[in-house]
BAMARKOL-665250 format. One record per residue (C-alpha): x, y, z; residue in one letter. Coordinates in steps of 0.25 Angstrom, whole numbers, plus 5000, padded with zeros to 4 digits. Each point is the difference from the previous one (the first is absolute). Example, Ala and Ser with C-alpha at 12.3 -4.5 7.8 and 13.67 -1.06 7.14 Angstrom:
504949825031A500650144998S
//
This chain:
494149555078X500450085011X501250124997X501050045010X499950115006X501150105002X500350155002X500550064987X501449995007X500649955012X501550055006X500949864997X500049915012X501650024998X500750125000X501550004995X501050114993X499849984985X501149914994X501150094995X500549974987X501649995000X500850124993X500249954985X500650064987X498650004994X499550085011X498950084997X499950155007X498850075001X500450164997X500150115005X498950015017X499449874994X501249915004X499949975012X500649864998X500449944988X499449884993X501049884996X499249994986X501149864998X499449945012X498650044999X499949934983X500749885006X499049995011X499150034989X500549874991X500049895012X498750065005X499349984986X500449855001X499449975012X498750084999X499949914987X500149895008X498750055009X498849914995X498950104996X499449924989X498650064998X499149925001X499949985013X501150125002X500649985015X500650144999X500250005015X501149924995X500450134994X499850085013X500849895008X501150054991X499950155001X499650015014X501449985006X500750074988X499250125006X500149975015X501649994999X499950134994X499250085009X498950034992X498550005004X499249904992X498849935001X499349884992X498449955000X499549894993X498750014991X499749855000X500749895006X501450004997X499850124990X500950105006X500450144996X501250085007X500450155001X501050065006X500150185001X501050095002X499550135005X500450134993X499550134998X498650064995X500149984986X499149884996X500449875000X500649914992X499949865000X500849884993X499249894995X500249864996X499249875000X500549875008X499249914991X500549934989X499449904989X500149864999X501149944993X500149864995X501549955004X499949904987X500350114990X500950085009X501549984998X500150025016X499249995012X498950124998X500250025015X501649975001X500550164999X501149934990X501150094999X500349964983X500850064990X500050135007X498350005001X499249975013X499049904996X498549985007X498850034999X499850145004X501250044995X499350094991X498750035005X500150055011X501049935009X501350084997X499250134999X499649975014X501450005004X500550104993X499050095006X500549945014X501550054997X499750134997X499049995013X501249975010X500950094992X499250115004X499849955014X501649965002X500450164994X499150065011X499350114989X498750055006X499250014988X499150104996X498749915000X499849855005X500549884993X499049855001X500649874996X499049914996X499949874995X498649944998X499249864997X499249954988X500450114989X500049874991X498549985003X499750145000X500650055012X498549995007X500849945013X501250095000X500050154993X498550005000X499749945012X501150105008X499350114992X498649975006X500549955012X501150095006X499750144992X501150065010X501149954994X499650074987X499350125005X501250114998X500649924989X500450084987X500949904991X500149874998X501149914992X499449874996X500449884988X499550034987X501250084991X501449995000X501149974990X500049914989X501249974990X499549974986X501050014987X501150085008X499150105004X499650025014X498650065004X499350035012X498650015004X499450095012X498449925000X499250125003X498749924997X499449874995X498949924992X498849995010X499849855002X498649965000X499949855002X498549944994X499349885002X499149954989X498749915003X499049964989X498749915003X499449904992X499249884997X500749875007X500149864996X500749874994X501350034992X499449904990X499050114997X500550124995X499250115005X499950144992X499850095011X501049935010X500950085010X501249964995X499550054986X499750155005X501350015007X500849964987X499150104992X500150125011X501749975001X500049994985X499550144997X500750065013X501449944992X499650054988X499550155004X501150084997X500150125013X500250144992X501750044998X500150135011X501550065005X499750065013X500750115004X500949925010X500449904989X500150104989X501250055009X500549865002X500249954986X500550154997X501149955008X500449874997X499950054985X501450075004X500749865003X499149924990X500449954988X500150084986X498949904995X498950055012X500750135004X499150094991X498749905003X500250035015X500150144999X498850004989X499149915009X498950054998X500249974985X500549885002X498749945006X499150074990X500749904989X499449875002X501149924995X501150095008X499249995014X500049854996X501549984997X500350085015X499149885006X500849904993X501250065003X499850065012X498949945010X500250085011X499850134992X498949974993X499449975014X500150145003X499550044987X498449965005X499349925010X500249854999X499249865005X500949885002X499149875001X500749925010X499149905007X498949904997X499149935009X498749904992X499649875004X500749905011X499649894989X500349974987X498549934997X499350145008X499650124993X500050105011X498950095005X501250115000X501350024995X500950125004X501350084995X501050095008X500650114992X501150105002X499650154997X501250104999X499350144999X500950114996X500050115012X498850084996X499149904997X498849995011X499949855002X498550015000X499750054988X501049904994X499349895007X498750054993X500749994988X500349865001X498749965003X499550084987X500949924993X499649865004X498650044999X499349895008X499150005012X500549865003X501450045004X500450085010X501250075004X500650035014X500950085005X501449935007X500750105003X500350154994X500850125005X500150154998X500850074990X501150105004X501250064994X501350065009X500650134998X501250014994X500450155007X500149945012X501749985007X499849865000X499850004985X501050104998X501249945009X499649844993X500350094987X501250055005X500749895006X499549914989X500950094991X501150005007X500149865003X499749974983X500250134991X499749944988X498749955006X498550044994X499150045015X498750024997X498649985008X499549874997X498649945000X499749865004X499149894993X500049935014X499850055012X500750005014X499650055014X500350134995X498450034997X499749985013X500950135006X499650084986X498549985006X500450085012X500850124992X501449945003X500950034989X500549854996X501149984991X500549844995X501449995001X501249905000X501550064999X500249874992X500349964986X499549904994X500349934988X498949964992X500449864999X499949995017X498750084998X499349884999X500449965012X498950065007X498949925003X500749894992X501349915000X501450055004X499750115006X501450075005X500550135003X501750044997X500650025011X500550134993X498550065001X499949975014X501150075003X499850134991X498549985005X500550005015X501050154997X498650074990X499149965009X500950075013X499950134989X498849994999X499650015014X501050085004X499850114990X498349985002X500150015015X501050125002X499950125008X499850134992X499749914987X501549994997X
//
């Protein structure tokens, strides 16, 4: 496979004045030497809206991905607008785009999204996963949550600051990359290794992985600031061959349910981290009266067997963050029913909480299969890393966030899955996950699964917190 090539950016084959948005009621004016040309916020979230349908309706299924599809849709958003961009492709039609508006020497900040998306199988859908439905007041697609409308979002606020004619005080990078679904080894990672410029002045970063979530009433936020390690396994164990009519003692198939058996059943010891010790001491604030005190009292809580149990039940995702965690989720033994196999293998998922050092938990594992007939190999691991939280970025997705929702909890958040967010943390960018989106908990499942939809409420909201956002970061002065 051969890349394309590219210089980090190129001027736009096209010049043309920046469409100017007409004078509204909702105009929106920048104060005080900042306003040198206001933004027509009622325009730029209904631009906002129309674009989140169509995007939806860009196939980047990954596998195989296509997200040049993706650049065929931004590029002339970018060229119409007079902004430099540039796109280069890892892999045949694996392509990633950026587009920078220069600014002053402060380091950089980029605005990160993934064009990829997840299958979805159109049978348990109520509309076309790939339709952009407008419904009942929701946009519906796949994307719509993760990351699609983010991507768009992001966009608005991109253009708004283009269109207002502000010269920030340090450069702003729209990206939107391949293959996060896969592990964003053809997109993040791949622009990472293969065009370090884009990210060598680079300082913050806003990514997926926290937002809003509507649960009971009660509105919470999350800023991810780190994220379980993923270490991804492949267990092998080699034994004695033969006819299924013959069972065999010592057989492949054997060791590999013995070694998967005592990995399922070792129990990885209870430990807060400081990082989650922080998060649950936030989210005890909007928790329940029943886990409130638990949450604050964490530490307690998973001394008591039968507590740091009921939390599991109750509350998977907590729990996760609670120790480090192996997910059996593939099985691979003979082609043939008759055939006992001379090897049999398993691929788990490790979650490692963000201290652990993946070698020595890989050692552990293979203490506790204690066989020198199965092996284990190593698929994929990343680096852990946790984001400041005294950084402007933080401190204006705090602020806005509250103004925007005053009753709202914000707090930093930690991640059992991971994002492209590792890959910038690796390289001392300050990367925060963020979505100026509510969720309710019943669309939450969405991602990943059936439904998935966005109100068109969010994207507009989304569209005017995000403007803030970047606005309020990028200001001359730090005003």
């Amino acid at each position: 496979m051969s890349p394309s090539c590219h210089s980090p950016f190129r001027e736009p084959r096209t010049f043309g004045a920046p469409p100017l948005l007409a004078a509204a009621a909702l105009a929106v004016a920048v104060p005080g030497a900042l306003a040198a040309q206001s933004v027509d916020l009622g325009s730029l979230k209904d631009e906002a809206v129309e674009r989140t349908r169509a995007y939806l309706r860009v196939n980047t299924v990954n596998p195989p991905g296509n997200e040049v599809r993706g650049v065929a849709f931004f590029a002339p958003i970018f060229e119409n607008a007079g902004i430099p961009w540039d796109s280069a492709s890892s892999a045949p039609g694996r392509g990633n785009i950026w587009a920078r508006i220069e600014g002053g020497d402060e380091p950089a900040l980029v605005l990160l999204h993934h064009m990829d998306v997840v299958p979805a199988d159109e049978e348990f859908w109520q509309v076309d996963p790939l339709s952009g439905t407008l419904r009942d007041g929701h946009i519906w697609g796949r994307g719509a949550l993760d990351t699609k409308t983010l991507g768009i979002v992001q966009l608005q606020a991109f253009l708004a600051l283009h269109r207002s004619g502000i010269r920030p005080d340090r450069d702003v990078i729209w990206i939107g990359t391949a293959d996060e679904e896969a592990g964003g080894f053809y997109g993040a990672g791949w622009l990472v290794e293969n065009r370090p410029e884009l990210f060598r002045d680079v300082g913050l970063l806003l990514n997926e992985g926290g937002g809003g979530s509507l649960s009971d009433g009660r509105v919470q936020y999350g800023i991810e600031v780190t994220q379980k390690v993923p270490l991804w396994l492949e267990i092998t164990a080699h034994g004695e061959p033969g006819h299924g009519s013959r069972p065999l003692v010592r057989s492949a198939v054997n060791r590999l349910v013995r070694a998967l058996y005592r990995i399922q059943t070792h129990e990885t010891e209870p430990r807060i981290v400081p990082a989650v010790g922080r998060y649950f001491e936030g989210l005890a604030d909007s928790a329940s009266p029943e886990w409130a005190d638990r949450l604050r009292a964490i530490e307690e809580t998973i001394a008591d067997r039968e507590a740091h149990l009921e939390l599991q039940i109750e509350h998977p995702s907590l729990h996760a963050l609670t120790r480090n965690t192996c997910s059996l989720t593939m099985l691979e033994g003979s082609s043939k029913i008759n055939v006992v196999p001379p090897s049999a293998s398993a691929r788990i998922d490790c979650r490692l909480l963000p201290d652990q050092d993946p070698e020595a938990f890989q050692a552990l594992l293979a203490t506790v299969i204690n066989d020198p007939e199965v092996e284990i190999r190593r698929i994929m691991a990343f680096t852990p890393a946790v984001s400041s939280t005294e950084t402007r970025l933080y401190g204006t997705l705090v602020e806005v966030t509250r103004e925007h929702h005053p009753d709202a909890a914000v707090i930093p958040s930690v991640s059992t899955g991971f994002t492209d967010s590792h890959f910038f943390r690796d390289l001392g960018i300050a990367s925060y996950g963020y979505s100026p989106f509510v969720v309710p908990e019943e669309h939450s499942s969405g991602v990943h699964g059936n439904d998935e939809r966005i109100s068109v409420e969010n994207v507009r909201r989304g569209t005017e917190m995000m403007w803030e956002i970047l606005r309020r970061t990028v200001a001359p002065g730090g005003s």
